[in-house]
ZAVORO-37655 format. One record per residue (C-alpha): residue number from 1; residue in one letter; chain; x, y, z. Coordinates in Angstrom, 3 decimals. Example, Ala and Ser with C-alpha at 12.3 -4.5 7.8 and 13.67 -1.06 7.14 Angstrom:
// ZAVORO-37655
> 1, a, A, 12.300, -4.500, 7.800
> 2, s, A, 13.670, -1.060, 7.140
***
This chain:
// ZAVORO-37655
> 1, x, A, -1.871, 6.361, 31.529
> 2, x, A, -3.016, 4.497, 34.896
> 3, x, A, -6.311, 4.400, 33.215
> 4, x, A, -5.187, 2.481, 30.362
> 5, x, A, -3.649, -0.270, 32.906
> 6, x, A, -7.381, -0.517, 34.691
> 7, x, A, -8.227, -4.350, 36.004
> 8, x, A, -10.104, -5.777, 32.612
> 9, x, A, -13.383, -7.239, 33.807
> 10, x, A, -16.896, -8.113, 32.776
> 11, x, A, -18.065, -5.566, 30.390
> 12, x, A, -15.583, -2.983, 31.313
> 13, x, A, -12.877, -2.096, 29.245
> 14, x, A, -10.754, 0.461, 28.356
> 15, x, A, -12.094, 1.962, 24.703
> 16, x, A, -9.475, 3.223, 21.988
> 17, x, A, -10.565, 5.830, 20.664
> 18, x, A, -11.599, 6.260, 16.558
> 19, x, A, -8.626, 7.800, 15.694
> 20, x, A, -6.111, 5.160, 16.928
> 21, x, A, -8.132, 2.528, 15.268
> 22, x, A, -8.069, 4.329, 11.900
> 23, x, A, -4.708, 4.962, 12.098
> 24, x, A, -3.571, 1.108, 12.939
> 25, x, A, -5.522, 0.264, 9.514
> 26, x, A, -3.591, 3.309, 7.781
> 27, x, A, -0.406, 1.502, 9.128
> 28, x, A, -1.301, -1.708, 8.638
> 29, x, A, -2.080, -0.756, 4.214
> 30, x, A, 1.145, 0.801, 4.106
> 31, x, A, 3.236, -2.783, 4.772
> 32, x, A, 2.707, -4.453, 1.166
> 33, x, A, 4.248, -1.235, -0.773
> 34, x, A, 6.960, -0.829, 1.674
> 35, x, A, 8.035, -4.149, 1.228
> 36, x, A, 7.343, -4.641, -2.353
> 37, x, A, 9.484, -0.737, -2.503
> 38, x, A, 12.229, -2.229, -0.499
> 39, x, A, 12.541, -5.624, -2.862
> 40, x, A, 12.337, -3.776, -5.756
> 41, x, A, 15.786, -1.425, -4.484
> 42, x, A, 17.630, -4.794, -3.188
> 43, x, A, 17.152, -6.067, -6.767
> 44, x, A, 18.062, -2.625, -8.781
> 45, x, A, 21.614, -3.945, -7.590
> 46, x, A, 21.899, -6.599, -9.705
> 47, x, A, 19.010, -6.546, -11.952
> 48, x, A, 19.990, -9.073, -14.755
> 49, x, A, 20.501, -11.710, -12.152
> 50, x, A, 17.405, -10.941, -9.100
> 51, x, A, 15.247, -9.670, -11.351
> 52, x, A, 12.804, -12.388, -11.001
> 53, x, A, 11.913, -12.129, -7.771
> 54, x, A, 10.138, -9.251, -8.768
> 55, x, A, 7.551, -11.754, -10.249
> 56, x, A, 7.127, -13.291, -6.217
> 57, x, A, 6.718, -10.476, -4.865
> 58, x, A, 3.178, -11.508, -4.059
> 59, x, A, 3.939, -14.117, -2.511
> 60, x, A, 7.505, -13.269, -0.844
> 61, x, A, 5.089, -10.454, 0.998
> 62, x, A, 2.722, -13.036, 1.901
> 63, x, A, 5.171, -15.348, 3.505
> 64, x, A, 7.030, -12.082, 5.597
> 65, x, A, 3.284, -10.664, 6.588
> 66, x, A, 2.351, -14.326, 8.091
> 67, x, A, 5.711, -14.611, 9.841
> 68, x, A, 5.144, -11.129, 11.243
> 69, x, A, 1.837, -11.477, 12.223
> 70, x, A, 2.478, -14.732, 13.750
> 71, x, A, 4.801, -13.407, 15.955
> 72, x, A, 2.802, -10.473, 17.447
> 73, x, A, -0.198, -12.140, 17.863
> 74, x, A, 1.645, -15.044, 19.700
> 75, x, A, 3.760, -12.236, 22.169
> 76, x, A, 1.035, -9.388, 22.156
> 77, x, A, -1.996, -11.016, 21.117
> 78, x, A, -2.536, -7.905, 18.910
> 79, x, A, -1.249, -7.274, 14.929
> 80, x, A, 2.049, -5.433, 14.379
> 81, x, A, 0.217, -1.735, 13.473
> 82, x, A, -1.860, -2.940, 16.595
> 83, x, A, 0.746, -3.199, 18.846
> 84, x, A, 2.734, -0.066, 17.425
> 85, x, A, -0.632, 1.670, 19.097
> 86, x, A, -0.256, 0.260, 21.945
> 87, x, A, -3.709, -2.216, 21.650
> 88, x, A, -4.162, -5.584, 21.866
> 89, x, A, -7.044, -7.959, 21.214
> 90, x, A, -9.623, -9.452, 23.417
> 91, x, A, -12.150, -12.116, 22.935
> 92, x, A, -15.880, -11.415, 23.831
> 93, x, A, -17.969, -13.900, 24.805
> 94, x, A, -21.801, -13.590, 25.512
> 95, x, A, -20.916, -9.747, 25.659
> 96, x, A, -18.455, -10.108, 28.263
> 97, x, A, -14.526, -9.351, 27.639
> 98, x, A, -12.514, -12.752, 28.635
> 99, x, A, -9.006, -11.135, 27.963
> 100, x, A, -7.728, -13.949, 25.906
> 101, x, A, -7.831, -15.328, 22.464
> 102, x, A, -8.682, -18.958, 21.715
> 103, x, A, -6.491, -20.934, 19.152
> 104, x, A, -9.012, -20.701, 16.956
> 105, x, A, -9.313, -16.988, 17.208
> 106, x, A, -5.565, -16.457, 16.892
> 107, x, A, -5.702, -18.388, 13.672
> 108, x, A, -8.562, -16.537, 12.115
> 109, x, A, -6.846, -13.579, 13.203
> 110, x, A, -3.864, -14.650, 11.659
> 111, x, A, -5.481, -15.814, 8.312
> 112, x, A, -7.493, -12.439, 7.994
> 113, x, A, -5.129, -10.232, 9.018
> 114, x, A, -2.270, -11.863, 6.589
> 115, x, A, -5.092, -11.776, 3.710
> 116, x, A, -7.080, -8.882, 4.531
> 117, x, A, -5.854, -7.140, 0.983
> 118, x, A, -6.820, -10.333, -0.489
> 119, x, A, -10.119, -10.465, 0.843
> 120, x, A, -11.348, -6.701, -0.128
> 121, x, A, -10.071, -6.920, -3.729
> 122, x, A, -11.015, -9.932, -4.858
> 123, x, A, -14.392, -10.831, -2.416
> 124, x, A, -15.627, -7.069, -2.051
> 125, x, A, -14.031, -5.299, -4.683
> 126, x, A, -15.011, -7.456, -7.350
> 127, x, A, -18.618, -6.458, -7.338
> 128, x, A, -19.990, -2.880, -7.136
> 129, x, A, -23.045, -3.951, -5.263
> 130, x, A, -20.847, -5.870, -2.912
> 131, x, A, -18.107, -3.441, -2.636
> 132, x, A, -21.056, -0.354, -1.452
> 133, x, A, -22.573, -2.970, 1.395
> 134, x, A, -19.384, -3.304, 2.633
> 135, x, A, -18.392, 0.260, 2.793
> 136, x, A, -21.681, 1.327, 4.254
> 137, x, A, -21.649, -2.057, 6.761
> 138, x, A, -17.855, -0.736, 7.763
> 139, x, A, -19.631, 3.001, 7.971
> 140, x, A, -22.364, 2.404, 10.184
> 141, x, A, -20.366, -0.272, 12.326
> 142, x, A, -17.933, 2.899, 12.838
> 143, x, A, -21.237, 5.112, 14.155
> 144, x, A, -21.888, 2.177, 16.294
> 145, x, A, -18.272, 1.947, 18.110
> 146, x, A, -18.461, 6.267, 18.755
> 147, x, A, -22.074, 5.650, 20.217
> 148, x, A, -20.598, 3.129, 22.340
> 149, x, A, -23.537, 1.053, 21.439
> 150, x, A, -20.874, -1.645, 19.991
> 151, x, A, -18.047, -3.369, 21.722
> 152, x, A, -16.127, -4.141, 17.529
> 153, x, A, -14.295, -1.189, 15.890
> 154, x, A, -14.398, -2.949, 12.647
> 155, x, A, -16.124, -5.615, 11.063
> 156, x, A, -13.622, -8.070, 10.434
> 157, x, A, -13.069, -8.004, 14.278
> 158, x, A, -16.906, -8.342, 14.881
> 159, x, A, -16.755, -12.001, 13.072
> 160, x, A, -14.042, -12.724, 15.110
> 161, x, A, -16.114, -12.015, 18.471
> 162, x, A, -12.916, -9.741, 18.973
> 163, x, A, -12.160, -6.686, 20.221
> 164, x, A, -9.703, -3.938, 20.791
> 165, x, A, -8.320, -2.438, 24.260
> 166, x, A, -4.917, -0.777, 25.455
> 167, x, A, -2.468, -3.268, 25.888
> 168, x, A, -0.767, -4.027, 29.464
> 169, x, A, 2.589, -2.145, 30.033
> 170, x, A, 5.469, -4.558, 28.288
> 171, x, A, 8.505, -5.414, 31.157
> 172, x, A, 11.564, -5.276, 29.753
> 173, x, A, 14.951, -5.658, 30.757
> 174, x, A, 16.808, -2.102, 31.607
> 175, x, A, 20.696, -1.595, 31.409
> 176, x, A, 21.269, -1.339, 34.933
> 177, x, A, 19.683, -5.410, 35.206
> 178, x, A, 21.848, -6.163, 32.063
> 179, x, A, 24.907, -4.864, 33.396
> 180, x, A, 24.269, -6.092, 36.400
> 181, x, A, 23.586, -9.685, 35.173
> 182, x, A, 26.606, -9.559, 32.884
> 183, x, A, 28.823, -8.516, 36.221
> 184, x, A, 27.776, -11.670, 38.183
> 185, x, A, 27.386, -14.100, 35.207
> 186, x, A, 23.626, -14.482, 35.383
> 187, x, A, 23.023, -13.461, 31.915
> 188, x, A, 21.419, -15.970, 29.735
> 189, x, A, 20.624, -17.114, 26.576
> 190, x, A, 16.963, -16.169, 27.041
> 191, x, A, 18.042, -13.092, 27.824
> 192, x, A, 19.999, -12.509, 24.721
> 193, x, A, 16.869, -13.634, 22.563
> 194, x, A, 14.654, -11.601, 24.350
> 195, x, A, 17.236, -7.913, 23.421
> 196, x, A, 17.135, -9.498, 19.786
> 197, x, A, 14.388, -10.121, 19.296
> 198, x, A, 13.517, -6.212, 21.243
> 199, x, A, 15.715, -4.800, 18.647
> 200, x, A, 13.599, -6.708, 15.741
> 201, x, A, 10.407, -4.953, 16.931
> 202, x, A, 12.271, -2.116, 17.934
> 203, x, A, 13.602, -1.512, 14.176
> 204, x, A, 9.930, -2.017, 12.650
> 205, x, A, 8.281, 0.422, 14.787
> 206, x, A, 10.817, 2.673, 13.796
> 207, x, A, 10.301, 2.436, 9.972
> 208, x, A, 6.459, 2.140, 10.570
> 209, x, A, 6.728, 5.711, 12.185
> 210, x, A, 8.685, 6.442, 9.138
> 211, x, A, 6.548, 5.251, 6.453
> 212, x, A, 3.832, 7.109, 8.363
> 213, x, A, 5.853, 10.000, 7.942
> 214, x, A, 7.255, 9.594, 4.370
> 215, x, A, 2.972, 9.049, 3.309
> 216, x, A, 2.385, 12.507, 5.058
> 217, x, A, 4.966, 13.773, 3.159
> 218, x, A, 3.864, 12.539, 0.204
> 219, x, A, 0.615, 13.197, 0.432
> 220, x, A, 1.712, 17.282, 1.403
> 221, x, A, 3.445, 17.482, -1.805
> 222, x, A, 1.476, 15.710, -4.212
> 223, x, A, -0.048, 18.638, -5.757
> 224, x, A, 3.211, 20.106, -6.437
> 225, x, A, 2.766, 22.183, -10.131
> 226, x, A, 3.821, 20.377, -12.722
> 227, x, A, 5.374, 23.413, -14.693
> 228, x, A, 7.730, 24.174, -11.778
> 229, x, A, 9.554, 20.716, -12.934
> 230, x, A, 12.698, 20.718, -15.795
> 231, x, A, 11.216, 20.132, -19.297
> 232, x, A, 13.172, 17.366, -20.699
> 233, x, A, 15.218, 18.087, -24.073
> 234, x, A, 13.253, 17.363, -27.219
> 235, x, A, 13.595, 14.555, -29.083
> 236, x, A, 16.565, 14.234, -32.521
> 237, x, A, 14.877, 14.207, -35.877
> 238, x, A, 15.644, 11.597, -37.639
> 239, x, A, 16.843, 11.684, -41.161
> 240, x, A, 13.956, 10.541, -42.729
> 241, x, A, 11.948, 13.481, -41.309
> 242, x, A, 14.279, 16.227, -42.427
> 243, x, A, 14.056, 15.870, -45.787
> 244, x, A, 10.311, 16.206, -45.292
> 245, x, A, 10.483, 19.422, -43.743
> 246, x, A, 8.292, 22.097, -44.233
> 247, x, A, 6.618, 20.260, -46.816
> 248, x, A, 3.835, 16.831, -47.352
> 249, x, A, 5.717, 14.091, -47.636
> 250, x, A, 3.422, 12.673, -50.117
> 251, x, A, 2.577, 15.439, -52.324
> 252, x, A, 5.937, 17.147, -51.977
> 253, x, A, 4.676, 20.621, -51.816
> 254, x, A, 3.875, 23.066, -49.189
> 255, x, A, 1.309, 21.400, -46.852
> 256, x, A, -2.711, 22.788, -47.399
> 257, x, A, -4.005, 22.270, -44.038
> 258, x, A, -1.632, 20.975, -42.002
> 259, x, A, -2.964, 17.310, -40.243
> 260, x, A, -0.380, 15.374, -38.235
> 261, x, A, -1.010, 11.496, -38.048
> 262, x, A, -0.774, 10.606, -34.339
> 263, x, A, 0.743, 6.981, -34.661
> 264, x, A, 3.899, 8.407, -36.592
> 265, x, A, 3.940, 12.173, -35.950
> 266, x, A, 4.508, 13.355, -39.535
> 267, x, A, 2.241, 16.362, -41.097
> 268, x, A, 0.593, 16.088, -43.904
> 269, x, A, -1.963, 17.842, -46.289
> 270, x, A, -5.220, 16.962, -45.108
> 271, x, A, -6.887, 15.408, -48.222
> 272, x, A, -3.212, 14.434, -49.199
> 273, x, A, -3.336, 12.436, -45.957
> 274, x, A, -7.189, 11.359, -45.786
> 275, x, A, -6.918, 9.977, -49.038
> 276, x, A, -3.913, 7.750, -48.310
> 277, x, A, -5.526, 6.332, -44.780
> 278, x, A, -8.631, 5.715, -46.346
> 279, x, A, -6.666, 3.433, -48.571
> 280, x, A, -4.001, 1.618, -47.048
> 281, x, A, -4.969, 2.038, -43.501
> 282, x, A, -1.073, 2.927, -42.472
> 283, x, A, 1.011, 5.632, -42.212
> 284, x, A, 2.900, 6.437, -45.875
> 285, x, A, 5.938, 6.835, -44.038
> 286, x, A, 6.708, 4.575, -40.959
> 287, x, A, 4.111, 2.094, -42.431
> 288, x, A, 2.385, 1.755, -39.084
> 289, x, A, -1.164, 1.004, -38.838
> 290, x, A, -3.529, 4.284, -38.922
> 291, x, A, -7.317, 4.983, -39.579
> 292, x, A, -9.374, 8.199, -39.947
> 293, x, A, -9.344, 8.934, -36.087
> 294, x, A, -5.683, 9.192, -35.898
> 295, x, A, -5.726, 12.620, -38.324
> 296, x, A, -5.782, 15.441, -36.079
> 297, x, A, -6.188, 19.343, -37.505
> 298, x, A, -3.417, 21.603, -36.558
> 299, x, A, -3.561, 25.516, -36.805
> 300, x, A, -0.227, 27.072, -38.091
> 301, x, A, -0.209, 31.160, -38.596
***
């Protein structure tokens, strides 16, 4: 740990390592469903009435991951999965580490860090050619950062002239101090902001550890056998299709080569069947639309 609190100067730095920068980006993907999974249970309450917001999610999540963002970068010059690491950003100038952001690179943070989703579906995703480049640019920058032979881990960062280090050790205010200030009347507004907003932080960390957990999960059990699960009760028969039981329900006789029409389910005799698509193009019983593709054989003892 001293290590990680080593004076930050020149061209020395303290590296993070592969893993904790692969992780931050797991993190960091995991936001948009989590909040888009949490909206969607707030409005399961009262569906007929919330339901719309459902429509915004979009850009309700857009609005929440600016605000967020906003507020790390401002206290810990890092993004919220980069401070849950415990990194923080610093600029690089003529291949020397400054320690600080300029506005302009806390905006351009801000903006590509709030629209990073948007920028690899719709700039990089939406071409194959484009979409490859990338993924062997991001590739070989990674070989790059392990050799040590590049200060970026990523190469969104890299535009930015940004990089990643550990972040300095975050003072806070322990419960002796508060009780202590609360004793002698020194406690203060700022004070009071500073535990809120603590607990704020304090709660998101905690349900980023959890989503982290809950993917894990997930991702344990997601070749779980199918045929281990409850088969659901079959469907009623209708009406119609009893009285068409056990025989064509155009030819009224036992069915010769049984052929069930997939739009409608009913069996038919084949040429009873083919016959009657060929011609009308629908289903004799349901009157839905149906063409030769739709007949398919079926072998009955």
């Amino acid at each position: 740990m001293a290590e990680k609190g080593a004076h930050l100067t020149g061209t020395t730095y303290i590296r993070p390592s592969i893993f904790e920068i692969i992780a931050q980006e797991s993190l960091a993907s995991t936001l948009e469903p989590a909040f888009k999974k949490i909206l969607s249970f707030l409005v399961s309450f009262n569906p007929e009435r919330y339901g719309s917001l459902l429509r915004w999610a979009d850009e309700g999540y857009l609005i929440f991951n600016l605000i967020l963002q906003r507020h790390y970068l401002r206290k810990y010059s890092a993004s919220f999965s980069e401070t849950f690491y415990g990194l923080k950003r610093v600029a690089v100038v003529d291949s020397k580490l400054t320690g600080s952001l300029s506005r302009k690179q806390q905006l351009l943070s801000l903006i590509l860090v709030g629209r990073r989703k948007f920028f690899h579906k719709c700039v990089i995703k939406g071409h194959t050619a484009f979409f490859a480049a990338y993924e062997f640019l991001a590739l070989y920058n990674y070989i790059l950062y392990i050799s040590e032979k590049s200060k970026y881990p990523s190469l969104l960062l890299r535009s930015l002239s940004v990089t990643l280090t550990y972040a300095d050790p975050h003072s806070a205010l322990s419960v002796s101090e508060l009780l202590r200030k609360i004793k002698y009347n020194s406690f203060t507004i700022g004070d009071g902001w500073d535990i809120f907003q603590r607990i704020i932080t304090g709660a998101f960390e905690l349900g980023a550890f959890f989503l982290q957990f809950l993917s894990w999960w997930n991702q344990e059990n997601y070749d779980t056998n199918i045929m281990s699960l409850p088969a659901p009760p079959p469907p009623k028969v209708s009406s119609v299709a009893q009285q068409y039981q056990g025989i064509c329900p155009l030819c009224r006789k036992s069915r010769h080569i049984h052929t069930v029409l997939l739009v409608s389910g009913y069996v038919f005799c084949y040429q009873c069947i083919l016959t009657e698509v060929r011609k009308t193009k629908k289903c004799p019983v349901t009157q839905y639309p149906a063409k030769e593709d739709d007949l398919i054989r079926l072998y009955v003892e």
